[in-house]
C-alpha positions in Angstrom: 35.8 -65.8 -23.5 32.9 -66.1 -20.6 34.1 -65.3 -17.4 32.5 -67.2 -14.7 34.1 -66.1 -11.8 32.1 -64.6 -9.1 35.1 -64.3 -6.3 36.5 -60.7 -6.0 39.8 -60.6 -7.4 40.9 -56.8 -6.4 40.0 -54.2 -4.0 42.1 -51.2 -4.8 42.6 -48.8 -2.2 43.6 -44.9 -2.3 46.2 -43.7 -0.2 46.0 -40.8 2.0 42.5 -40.5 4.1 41.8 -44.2 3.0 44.7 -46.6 4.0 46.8 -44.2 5.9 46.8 -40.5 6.9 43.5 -40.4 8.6 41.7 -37.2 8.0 43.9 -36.5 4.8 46.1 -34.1 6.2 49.6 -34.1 4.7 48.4 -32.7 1.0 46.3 -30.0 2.8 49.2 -28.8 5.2 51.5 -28.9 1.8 48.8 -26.9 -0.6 48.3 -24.6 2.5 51.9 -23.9 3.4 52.5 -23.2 -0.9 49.9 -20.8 -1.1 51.2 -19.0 2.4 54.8 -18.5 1.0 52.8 -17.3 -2.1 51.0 -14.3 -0.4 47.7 -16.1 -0.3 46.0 -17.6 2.5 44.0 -20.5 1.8 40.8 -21.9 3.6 41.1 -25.5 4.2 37.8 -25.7 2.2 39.4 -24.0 -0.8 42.7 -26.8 -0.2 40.5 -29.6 0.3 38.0 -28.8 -2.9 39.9 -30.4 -5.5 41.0 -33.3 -3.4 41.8 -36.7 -5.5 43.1 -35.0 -8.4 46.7 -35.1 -9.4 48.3 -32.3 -7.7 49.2 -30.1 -10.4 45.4 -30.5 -11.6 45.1 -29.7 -7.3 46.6 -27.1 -7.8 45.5 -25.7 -11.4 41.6 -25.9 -9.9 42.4 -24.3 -6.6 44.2 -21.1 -9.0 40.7 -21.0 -10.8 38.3 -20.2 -7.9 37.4 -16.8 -8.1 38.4 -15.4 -5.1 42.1 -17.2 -5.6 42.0 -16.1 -9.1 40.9 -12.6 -7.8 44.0 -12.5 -4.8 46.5 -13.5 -7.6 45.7 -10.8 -10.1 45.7 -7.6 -7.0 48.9 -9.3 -5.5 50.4 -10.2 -8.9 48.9 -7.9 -11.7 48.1 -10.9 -14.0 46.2 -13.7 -14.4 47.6 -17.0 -13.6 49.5 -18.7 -16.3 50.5 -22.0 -17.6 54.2 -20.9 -16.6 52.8 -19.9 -12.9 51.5 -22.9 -12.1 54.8 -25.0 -13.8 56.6 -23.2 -11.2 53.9 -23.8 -8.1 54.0 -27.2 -9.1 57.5 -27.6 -8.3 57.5 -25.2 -5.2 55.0 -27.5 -4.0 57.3 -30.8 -4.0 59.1 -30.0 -0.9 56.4 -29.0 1.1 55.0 -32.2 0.2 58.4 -34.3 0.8 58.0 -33.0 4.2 54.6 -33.5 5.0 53.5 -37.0 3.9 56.1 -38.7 6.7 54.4 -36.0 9.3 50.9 -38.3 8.1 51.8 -41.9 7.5 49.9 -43.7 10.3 48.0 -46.6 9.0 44.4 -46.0 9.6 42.7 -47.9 12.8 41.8 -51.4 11.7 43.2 -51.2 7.9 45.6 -54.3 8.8 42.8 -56.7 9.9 40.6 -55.5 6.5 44.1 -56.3 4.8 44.2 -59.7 6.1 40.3 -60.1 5.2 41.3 -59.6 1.5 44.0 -61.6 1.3 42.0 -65.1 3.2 39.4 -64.2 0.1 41.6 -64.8 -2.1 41.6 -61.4 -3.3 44.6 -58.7 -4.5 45.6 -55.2 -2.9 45.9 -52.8 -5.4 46.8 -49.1 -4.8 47.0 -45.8 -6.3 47.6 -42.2 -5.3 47.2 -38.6 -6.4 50.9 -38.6 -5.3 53.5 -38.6 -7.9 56.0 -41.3 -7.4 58.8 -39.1 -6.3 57.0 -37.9 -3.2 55.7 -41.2 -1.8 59.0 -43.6 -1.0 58.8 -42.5 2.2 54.9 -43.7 2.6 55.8 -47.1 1.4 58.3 -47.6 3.7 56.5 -46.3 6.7 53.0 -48.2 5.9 55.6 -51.2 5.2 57.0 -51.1 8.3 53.2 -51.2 10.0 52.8 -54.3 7.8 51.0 -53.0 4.9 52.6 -53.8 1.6 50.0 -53.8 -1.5 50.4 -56.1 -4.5 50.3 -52.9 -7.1 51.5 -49.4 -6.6 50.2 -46.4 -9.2 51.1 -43.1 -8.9 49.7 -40.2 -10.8 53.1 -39.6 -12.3 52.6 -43.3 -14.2 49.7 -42.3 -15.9 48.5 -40.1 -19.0 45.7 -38.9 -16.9 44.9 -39.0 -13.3 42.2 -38.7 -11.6 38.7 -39.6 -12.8 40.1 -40.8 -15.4 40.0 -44.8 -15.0 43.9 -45.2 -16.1 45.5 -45.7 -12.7 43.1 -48.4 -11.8 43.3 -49.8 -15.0 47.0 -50.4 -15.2 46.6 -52.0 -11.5 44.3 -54.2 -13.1 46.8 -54.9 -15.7 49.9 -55.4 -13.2 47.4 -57.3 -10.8 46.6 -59.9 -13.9 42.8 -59.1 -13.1 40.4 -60.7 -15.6 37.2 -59.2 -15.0 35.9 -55.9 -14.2 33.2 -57.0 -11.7 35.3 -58.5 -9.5 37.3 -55.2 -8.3 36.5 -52.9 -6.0 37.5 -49.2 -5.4 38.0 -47.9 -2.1 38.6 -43.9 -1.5 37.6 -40.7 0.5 36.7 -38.2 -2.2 34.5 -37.9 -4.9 37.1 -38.0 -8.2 38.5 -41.5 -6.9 34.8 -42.8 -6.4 34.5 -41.3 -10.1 37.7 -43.1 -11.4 36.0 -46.2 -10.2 33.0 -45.8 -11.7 34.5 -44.9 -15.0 36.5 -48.0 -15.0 33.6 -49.9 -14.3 33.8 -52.0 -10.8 32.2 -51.7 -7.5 33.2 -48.5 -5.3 33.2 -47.3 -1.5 33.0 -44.3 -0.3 34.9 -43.3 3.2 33.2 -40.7 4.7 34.9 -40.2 8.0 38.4 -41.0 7.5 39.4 -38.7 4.7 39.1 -35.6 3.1 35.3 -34.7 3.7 35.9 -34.9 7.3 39.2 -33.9 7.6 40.3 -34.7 11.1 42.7 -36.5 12.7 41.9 -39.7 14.2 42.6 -38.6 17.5 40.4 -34.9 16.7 37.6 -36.9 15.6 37.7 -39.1 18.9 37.6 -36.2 20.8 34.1 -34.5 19.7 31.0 -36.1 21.3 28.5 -37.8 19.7 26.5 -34.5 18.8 29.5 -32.7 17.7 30.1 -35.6 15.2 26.8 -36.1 13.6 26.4 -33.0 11.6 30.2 -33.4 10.3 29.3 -37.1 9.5 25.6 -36.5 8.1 27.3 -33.8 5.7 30.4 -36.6 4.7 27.4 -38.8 3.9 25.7 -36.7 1.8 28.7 -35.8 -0.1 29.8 -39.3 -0.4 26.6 -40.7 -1.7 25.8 -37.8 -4.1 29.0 -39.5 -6.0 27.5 -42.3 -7.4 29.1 -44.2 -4.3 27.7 -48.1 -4.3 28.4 -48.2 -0.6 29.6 -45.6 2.0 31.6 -46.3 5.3 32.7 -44.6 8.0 36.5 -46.0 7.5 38.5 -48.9 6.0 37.7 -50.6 9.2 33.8 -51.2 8.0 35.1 -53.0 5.1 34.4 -56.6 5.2 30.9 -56.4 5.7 30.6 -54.5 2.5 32.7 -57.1 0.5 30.7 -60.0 2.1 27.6 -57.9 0.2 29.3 -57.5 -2.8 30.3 -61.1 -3.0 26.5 -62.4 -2.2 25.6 -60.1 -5.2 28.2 -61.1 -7.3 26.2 -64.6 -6.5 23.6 -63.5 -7.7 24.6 -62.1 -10.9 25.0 -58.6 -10.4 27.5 -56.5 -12.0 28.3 -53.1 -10.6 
């Protein structure tokens, strides 16, 4: 079958730090708050490391670095085990539960980008290092702002998460998406810009918005123009070392990025 279609048929967005929950906050106050009530104290660089990946992975990678894995042996007298981090897991769900409604705003300007898609002709997709029992709340809260995607994936619906390509494939699949070419993948951290890339479509990177930034919307307003270019030049870097086709400051940038993907599309490019 040749597929002639040059229009974009998905853009599939992330959740937290790229629709909603500017500066990514409500995992790291969750992971944070876990490993407090757990005797260790956590750096928000050490929560933020493993950012994208399902949270037990989160939370598996986190245990690794040596100076966790270090803490939990004095505190604990063991190494971490398969059994410790079953149990983590589920400690963790509440603190979750509580945190993602603290975090739900939309991001500025995600509705207009929203309608943008939607006049192209294009689909919403969505997916989440979230499992699906901890995001009902989200849904209803970004519904209530006006955002409702076509597709929702949750880690919890997949074999793999994160970069494995399964959760965007099976929004492909629910989105009846033809071809690969025409999809793009929109997230703040590296193993989502990695999903995307394994699964073969166009990907943005958000630098400002999400995790590598990690601010609120109304922290990052407050710094000057100096105080924001070394945090922004270093979400850049990060961003683009990912293999990143494009990198934005936020959601809001979007348009002009799919009117370029689109013109190239034109031309006969494939990601």
């Amino acid at each position: 079958m040749t597929n002639t279609n040059i229009q974009l048929q998905a853009v599939v967005f992330d959740w937290a730090g790229t629709t909603v929950d500017f500066g990514s906050r409500a995992p790291i106050l969750a992971f944070m708050a876990l490993f407090k009530d757990n005797k260790i104290e956590l750096t928000i660089e050490e929560a933020r490391a493993p950012m994208g990946l399902e949270k037990r992975d989160h939370i598996a990678a986190v245990l690794k670095m040596p100076r966790v894995a270090q803490l939990w042996k004095e505190i604990y007298g063991s190494e971490v085990t398969v059994a410790d981090i079953d149990r983590l897991y589920q400690d963790f769900i509440p603190y979750q539960l509580k945190s993602i409604p603290q975090c739900s705003a939309l991001i500025p300007g995600a509705l207009a980008v929203f309608d943008n898609i939607k006049q192209r002709g294009a689909k919403i997709g969505s997916n989440t290092g979230y499992a699906s029992m901890m995001i009902g709340q989200l849904i209803q809260d970004a519904a209530q702002q006006g955002y409702q995607p076509d597709c929702i994936i949750t880690a919890s619906d997949v074999k793999h998460g994160r970069p494995y390509p399964e959760m965007l494939w099976k929004n492909l699949i629910e989105l009846d998406v033809s071809d690969i070419k025409t999809v793009v993948k929109v997230d703040d951290t590296v193993v989502g810009i990695e999903e995307g890339l394994n699964a073969g479509c166009w990907t943005v990177g958000l630098a400002i918005s999400g995790n590598e930034v990690g601010l609120s919307f109304e922290e990052w307003q407050t710094l000057s123009a100096e105080q924001q270019q070394p945090l922004k030049d270093k979400a850049y870097a990060k961003m683009n070392q990912s293999g990143a086709h494009y990198v934005i400051d936020s959601i809001a940038d979007l348009p002009a990025v799919l009117d370029d993907i689109e013109r190239r599309l034109n031309q006969g490019e494939k990601p």
